[in-house]
N, C-alpha and C positions, 0 to 999 in steps of 0.2 A: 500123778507123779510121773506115769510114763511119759505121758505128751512134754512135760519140762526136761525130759532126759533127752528126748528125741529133739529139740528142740534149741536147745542148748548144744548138741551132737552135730544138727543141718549147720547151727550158724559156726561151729570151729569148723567145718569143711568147706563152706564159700570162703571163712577166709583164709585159709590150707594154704592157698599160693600167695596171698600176701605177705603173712606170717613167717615164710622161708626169707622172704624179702628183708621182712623186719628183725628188729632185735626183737629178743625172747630174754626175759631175767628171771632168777628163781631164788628166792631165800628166805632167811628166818626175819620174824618181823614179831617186835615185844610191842604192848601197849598196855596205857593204864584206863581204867573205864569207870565213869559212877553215875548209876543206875538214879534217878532224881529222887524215888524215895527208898531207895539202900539203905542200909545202917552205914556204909564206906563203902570208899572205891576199892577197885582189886587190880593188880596186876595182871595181865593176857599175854600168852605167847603164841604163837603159832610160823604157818607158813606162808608164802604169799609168791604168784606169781604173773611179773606184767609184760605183755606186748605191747609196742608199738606198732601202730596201723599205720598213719601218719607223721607228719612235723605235730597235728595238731591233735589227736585223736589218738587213744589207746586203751584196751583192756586188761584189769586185772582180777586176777581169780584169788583170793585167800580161804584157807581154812583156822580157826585158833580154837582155843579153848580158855572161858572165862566161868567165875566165881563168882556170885556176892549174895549175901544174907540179907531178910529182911526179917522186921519185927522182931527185933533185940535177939538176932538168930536163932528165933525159933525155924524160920524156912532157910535155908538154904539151896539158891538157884543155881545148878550148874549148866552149861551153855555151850555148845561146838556149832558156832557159825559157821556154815560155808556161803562167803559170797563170793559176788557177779560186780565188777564196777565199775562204769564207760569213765574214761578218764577225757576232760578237756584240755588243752594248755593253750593258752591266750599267750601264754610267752613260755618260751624252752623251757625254763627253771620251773615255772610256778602250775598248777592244773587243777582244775576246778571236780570235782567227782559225784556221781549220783549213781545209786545202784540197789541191790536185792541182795535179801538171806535167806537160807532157809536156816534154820535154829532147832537144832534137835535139844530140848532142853528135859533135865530133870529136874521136878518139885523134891527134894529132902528133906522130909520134916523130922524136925525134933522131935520125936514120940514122948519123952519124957517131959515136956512142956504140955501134951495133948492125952490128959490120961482115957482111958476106955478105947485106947487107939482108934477113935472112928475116922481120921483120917490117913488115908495110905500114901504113901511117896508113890508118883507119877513120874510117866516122862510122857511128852506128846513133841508135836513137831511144829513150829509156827513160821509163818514167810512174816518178817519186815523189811522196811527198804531203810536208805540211809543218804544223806549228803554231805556235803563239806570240801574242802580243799587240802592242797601241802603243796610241797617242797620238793623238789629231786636234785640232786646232785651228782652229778659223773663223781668218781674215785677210781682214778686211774683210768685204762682205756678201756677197761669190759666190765665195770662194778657201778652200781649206783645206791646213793644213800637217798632215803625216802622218809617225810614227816608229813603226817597229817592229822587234822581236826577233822572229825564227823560224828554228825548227828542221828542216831539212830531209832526208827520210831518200830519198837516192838509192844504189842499189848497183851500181857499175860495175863490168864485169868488168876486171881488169887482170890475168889468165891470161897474156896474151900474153907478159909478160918474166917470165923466171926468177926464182921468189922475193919475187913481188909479189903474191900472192893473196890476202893477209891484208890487205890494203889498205883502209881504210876512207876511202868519199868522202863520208859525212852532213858536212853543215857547217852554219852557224850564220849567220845573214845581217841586218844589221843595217842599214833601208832610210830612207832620207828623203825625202819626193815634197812637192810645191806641184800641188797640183791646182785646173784652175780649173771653175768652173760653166759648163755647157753651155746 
């Protein structure tokens, strides 16, 4: 975990001097997410913040916090993403994205669905990455409005309960942020 802190740390200071150059945005950013075999989707909010490096080329940093229950809520997964995410733009408006999480998650089980409690609620930390594209839009002359599709491939263990191991938690996350110039 230190070499990713450190490392993450070297690359915001090479680009230190171009960053001043560039715009810098910061703000709230909602999305809705459903996990492929969730019981439903859930709402996510958090915070999200993007630079521009070039016309072509930009990073974004977000943290949020998401929800969703599996096996007729007996598990309840909660979720505080922080990611990493190279932004492409093949044209001003539109940019293509690929990037890293790390996922501090908690397992909540339902104890009263699991009598003799032998199973305990967890939390662990997992890296998945993610892809997809959106939309930006200037708003006014220091704001931008932001929508994206992305595909998120995280794989949770859900060994714990009998007969849940095929469980698939990649989900699909569909994000809307107002960011403003820094």
């Amino acid at each position: 975990m230190k070499y990713k802190v450190l490392l993450i740390a070297g690359l915001l200071a090479l680009l230190q001097p171009q960053m001043q150059a560039q715009s810098l945005h910061l703000g709230p950013q909602i999305g809705f997410q459903k996990a492929s075999d969730a019981d439903e989707g859930n709402f996510m909010g958090g915070l999200a913040m993007r630079v521009h490096i070039t016309d072509a080329f930009g990073i974004e940093g977000s943290i949020n916090y998401r929800s969703e229950k599996y096996l007729n809520g007996a598990l309840n997964v909660k979720s505080w993403p922080v990611m990493v995410t190279a932004l492409f733009y093949p044209l001003p408006i539109v940019y293509g994205a690929i990037g890293t999480g790390w996922y501090n998650t908690t397992f909540d089980y339902d104890q009263s669905r699991f009598p003799y409690n032998f199973i305990e609620d967890e939390t662990q930390q997992k890296v998945g990455w993610h892809f997809g594209g959106g939309a930006e839009l200037p708003v006014g002359s220091s704001s931008l409005l932001t929508a994206d599709l992305r595909y998120v491939f995280i794989n949770y263990d859900f060994n714990s309960i009998p007969g849940s191991g095929e469980r698939n938690s990649d989900f699909v996350v569909f994000t809307v942020g107002l960011l403003f110039s820094l």
